[in-house]
Structures are given as structure tokens and as C-alpha cells.
C-alpha positions in Angstrom: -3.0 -12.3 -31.9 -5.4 -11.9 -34.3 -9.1 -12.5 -33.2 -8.9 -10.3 -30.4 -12.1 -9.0 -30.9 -13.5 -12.5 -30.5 -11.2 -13.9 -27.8 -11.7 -14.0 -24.1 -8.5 -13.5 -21.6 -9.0 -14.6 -17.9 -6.8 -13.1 -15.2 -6.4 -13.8 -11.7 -4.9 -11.0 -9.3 -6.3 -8.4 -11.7 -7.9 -6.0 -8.7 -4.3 -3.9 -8.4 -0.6 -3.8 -9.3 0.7 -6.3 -12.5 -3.1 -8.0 -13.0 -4.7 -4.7 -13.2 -2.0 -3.5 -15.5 -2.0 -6.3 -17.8 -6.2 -6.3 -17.8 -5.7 -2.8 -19.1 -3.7 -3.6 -21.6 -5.9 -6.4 -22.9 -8.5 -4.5 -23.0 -7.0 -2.0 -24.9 -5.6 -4.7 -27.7 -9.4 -5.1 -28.2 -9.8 -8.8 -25.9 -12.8 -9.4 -23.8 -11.4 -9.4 -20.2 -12.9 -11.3 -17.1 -11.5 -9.6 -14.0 -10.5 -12.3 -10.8 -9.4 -11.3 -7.7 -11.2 -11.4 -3.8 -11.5 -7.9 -3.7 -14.7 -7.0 -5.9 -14.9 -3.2 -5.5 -11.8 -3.1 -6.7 -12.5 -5.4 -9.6 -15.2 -3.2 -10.3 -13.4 -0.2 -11.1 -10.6 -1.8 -12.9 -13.9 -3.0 -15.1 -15.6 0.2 -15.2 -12.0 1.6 -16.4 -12.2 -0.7 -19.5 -16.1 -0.3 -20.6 -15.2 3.4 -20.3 -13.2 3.1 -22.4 -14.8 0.6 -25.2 -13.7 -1.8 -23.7 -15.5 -5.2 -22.9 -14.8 -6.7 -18.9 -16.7 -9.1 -16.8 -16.1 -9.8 -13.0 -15.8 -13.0 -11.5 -14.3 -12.5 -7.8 -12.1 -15.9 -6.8 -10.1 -17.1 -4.3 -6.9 -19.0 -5.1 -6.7 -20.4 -1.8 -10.1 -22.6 -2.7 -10.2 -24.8 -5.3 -14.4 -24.7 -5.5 -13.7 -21.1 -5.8 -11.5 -21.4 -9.4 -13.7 -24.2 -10.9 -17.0 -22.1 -10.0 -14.4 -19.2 -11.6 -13.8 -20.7 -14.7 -17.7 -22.3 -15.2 -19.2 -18.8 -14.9 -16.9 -17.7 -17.6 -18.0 -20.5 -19.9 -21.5 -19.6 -18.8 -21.2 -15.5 -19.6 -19.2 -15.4 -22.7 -19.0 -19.1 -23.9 -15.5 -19.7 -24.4 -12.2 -19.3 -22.7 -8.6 -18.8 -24.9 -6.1 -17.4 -22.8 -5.8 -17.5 -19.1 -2.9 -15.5 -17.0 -2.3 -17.1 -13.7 -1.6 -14.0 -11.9 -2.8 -13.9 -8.7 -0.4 -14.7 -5.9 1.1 -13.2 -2.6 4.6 -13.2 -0.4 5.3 -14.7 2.7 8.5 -13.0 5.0 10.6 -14.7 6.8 14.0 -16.4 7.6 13.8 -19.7 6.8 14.9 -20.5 10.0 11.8 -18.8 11.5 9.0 -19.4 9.3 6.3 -21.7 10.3 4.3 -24.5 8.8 1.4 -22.1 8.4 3.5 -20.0 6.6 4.6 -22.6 4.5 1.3 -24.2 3.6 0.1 -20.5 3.2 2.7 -19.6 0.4 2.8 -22.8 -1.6 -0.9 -22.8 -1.6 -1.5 -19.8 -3.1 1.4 -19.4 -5.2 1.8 -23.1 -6.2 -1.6 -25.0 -5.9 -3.8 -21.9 -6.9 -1.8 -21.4 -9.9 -2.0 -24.9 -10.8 -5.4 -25.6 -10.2 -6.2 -22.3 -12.7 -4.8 -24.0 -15.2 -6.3 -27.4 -14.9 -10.0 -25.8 -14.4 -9.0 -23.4 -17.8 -7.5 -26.1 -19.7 -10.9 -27.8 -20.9 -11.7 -24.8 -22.8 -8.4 -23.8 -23.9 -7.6 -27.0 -25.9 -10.9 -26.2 -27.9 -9.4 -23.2 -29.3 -5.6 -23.6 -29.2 -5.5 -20.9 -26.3 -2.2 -19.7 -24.1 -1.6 -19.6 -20.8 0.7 -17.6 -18.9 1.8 -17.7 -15.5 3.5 -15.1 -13.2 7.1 -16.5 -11.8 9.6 -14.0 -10.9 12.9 -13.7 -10.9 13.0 -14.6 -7.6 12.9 -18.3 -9.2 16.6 -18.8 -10.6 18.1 -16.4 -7.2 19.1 -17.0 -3.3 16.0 -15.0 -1.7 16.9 -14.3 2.4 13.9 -13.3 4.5 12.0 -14.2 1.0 13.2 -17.7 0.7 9.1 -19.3 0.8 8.0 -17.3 -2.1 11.5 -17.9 -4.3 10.8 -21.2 -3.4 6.9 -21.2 -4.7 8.6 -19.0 -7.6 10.9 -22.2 -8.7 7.7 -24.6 -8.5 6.0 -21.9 -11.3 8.6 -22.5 -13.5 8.7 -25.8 -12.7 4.9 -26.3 -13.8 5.7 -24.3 -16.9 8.2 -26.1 -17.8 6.3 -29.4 -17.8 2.9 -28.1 -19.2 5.2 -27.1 -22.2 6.3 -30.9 -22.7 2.7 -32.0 -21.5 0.3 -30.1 -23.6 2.8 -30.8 -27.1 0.5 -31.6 -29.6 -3.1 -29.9 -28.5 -2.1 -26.6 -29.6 -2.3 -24.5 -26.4 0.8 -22.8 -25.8 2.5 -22.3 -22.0 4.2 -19.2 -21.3 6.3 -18.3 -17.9 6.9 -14.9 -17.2 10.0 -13.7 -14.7 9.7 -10.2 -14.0 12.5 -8.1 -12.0 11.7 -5.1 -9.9 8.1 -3.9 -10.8 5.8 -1.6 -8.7 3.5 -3.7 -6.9 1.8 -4.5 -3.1 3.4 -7.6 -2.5 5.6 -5.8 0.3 2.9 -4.4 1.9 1.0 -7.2 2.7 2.1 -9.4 5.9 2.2 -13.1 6.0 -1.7 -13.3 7.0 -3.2 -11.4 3.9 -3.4 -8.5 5.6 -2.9 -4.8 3.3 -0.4 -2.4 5.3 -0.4 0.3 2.7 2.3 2.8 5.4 4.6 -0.5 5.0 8.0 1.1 3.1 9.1 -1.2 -0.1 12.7 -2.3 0.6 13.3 -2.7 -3.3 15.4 -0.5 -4.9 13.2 2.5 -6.2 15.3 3.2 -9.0 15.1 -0.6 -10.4 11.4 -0.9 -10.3 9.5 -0.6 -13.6 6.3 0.6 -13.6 3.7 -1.8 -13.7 1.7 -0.3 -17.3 5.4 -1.2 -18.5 5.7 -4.8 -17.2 2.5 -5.4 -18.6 2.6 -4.3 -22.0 5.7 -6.8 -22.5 4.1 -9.8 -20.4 1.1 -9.3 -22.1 3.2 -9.5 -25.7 5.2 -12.6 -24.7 2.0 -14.8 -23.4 0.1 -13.7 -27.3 3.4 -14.3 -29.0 3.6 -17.7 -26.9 7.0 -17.4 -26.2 7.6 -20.3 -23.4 9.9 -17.9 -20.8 10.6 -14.5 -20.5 12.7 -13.1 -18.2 12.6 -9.2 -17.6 13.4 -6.6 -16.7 17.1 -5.3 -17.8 18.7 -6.0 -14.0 16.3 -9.0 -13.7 18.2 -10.7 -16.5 21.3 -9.4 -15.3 20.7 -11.1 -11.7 19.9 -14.6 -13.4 23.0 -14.6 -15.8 25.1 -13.6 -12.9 23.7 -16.3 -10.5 24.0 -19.0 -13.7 28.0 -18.1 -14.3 29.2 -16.0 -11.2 27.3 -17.6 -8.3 29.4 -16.2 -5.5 29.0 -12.7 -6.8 25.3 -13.1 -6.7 25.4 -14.3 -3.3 27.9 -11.8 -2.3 25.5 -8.9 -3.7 22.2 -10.4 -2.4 24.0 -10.3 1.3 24.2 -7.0 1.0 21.2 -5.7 -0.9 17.8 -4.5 0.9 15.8 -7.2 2.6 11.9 -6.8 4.3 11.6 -5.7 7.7 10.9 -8.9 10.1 
């Protein structure tokens, strides 16, 4: 944490919600921030936000769901700023449905981008990270350790994150770069409002309990803190680590309380 004034942080998803949050918070720590995301007008105020306020950002828009589209990503970084020492594999989505219903595009669709994106956004970053000892973090949920109805695709792309973090953490022993898997709970986000196509339905009602969900400045500040500190999994918020010690120890509880907790409209 202490070259920050040097050090550039890469974050996919970073046009709204947790990746715009957590760019902010970079920023204000003093990092140089490159902004990914599809959405570039919205990438270009999140960056305008941080050079107003001293802060340094570059935009790179990038797709997930195309692998030229992260290696072009991570090149243009290398070309703009020369070096690359943390990366935060943000960017990701969730895909509705009973498990029973859900298709085989759905299926490809969620593991795609939740799974191979992230994956491939580490292997394009890794290069450059190893020449400075950098960090990763990636963006699992809670959803990961939990039964997930009408959710059960992106729990299950959710397990495969901490799955890859797990073994990046026994992979990269020895070269110095650092793997950090982050589990939030409830935090304020889009991910409800957005159908199984990609498609933004900002009148869509959240199901998630309102009074559970952090705000996402909040979630960020303490992701943000656990990827520098390289901590290798960090579950959050309060009920989130609740949830997972219940599921570990009272499984039918969990189950019991999931049956009869909010669920998306299908």
C-alpha cells in the first residue's frame, strides 16, 4: 500500500454500482485508475469524477464476453501508463431463473461472463503483475457458500470464483502476486435490474431486503482494503457472514430461511 502514487489498478465493471465505487476509492488513496466496462459514457464520467478531483483515470471500454476484447484491454494499459499492479475482476452480471427452466443460453451466458471473463482478466493481467508483485482481486459473493432458488446460475458461477481464487492462491506461491476473493452480502447494486439478455430495466423493484443492503461507497472502501492488504478471502457484510456460518453448521436452517426469504420476479 505504499507506492500508490506510482501504481496502476485496473477494474472491470467500473461504469456503476461496486466497480464505480471501488474506482472512487482508489482514486481517492492516490492510485492511477483505468476505468473498464462496455458502457463508455458512463466510464467517462466516473473518470471525469476522479480528475476532478486530482485524481488520475484512464478509459479502456471492454467486453468480458470477448476474450480479444480483455487482451486488447490489458495491452492498451501497458501501452498508456506502462505497467499494471493490481487488477479487480469486477465486472459480471445475473442470470434468473429456476434451474428447472433455465436454458443453455442462459447457461453459457452466465458462466461466460462471470466465469471465463473473470478468468481470462487475470491471465491477460498476470504478465505484468508478476513484474511488480501486484494483487488481484476478484468479486464472488456470498451467493458462493448458499442455496440460491431462481438465482442458482450465478451462485453457481459465484462458487467457480472462489474456486479460481482458491487455486491462483496455490498457483502463483512463489512470484509474489497475491490473490484476493471478495464475498460481499447485500450491497446496492443493478444486478436485479438487468434481465438475462443484458438488458437495463431501471423500473425493475430489487427483491433484496432494503434494510440489509450496504451502500456501495461502503462495500468498497473494505474490498478495496482487503485486495491492498492481500488478504486471500473476505467475506462481508455482517448478515453475509452470518448466512455462510449458518449454512456451514446449521444447513437446514439456512435452507429453511432461504425458502422463505425474497426471490426475483420470473
Amino acid at each position: 500500500m505504499t507506492k500508490a502514487k506510482e501504481d496502476v489498478i485496473w477494474i472491470t465493471g467500473a461504469s456503476s454500482g461496486i466497480g464505480k465505487s471501488m474506482a472512487l476509492e482508489c482514486a481517492r488513496l492516490g492510485y492511477k485508475v483505468v476505468l473498464s466496462a462496455r458502457r463508455k459514457e458512463l466510464l467517462d464520467e466516473v473518470a471525469d469524477e476522479i480528475r476532478q478531483s486530482g485524481g488520475l483515470a484512464l478509459v479502456i471500454p471492454c467486453d468480458i464476453m470477448e476474450d480479444t476484447s480483455i487482451e486488447n484491454a490489458v495491452q492498451q494499459i501497458i501501452k498508456e501508463w506502462g505497467s499494471l499492479d493490481v487488477v479487480v475482476a469486477n465486472a459480471g452480471f445475473g442470470v434468473f431463473g429456476s434451474i428447472e427452466n433455465l436454458t443453455a443460453k442462459d447457461w453459457n451466458r452466465q458462466l461466460q461472463g462471470n466465469v471465463t471473463g473473470l478468468a481470462l482478466t487475470v491471465k491477460y493481467a498476470l504478465p505484468h503483475l508478476k513484474k511488480n508483485k501486484g494483487r488481484i482481486g476478484l468479486v464472488g459473493s456470498v451467493g458462493a457458500y448458499l442455496p440460491n432458488p431462481n438465482v442458482g446460475a450465478y451462485g453457481a458461477s459465484k462458487a467457480a470464483v472462489n474456486s479460481i481464487g482458491q487455486t491462483l492462491q496455490v498457483e502463483l506461491m512463489g512470484t509474489g502476486v497475491s490473490c484476493t476473493t471478495v464475498h460481499p452480502g447485500f450491497v446496492v447494486s443493478e444486478i436485479a435490474r438487468t434481465d438475462n439478455d443484458g438488458i437495463w430495466h431501471p423500473e425493475q423493484q430489487d427483491p433484496r431486503p432494503s434494510n440489509l443492503m450496504w451502500p456501495t461507497d461502503k462495500a468498497a472502501k473494505v474490498m478495496v482494503e482487503a485486495i491492498l492488504k492481500r488478504k486471500r478471502n473476505y467475506i462481508f457484510t455482517g448478515h453475509g457472514k452470518l448466512a455462510v456460518w449458518l449454512q456451514r453448521w446449521f444447513p437446514g436452517v439456512m435452507r429453511s430461511i432461504i425458502s422463505k426469504g425474497p426471490k426475483p420476479d420470473l
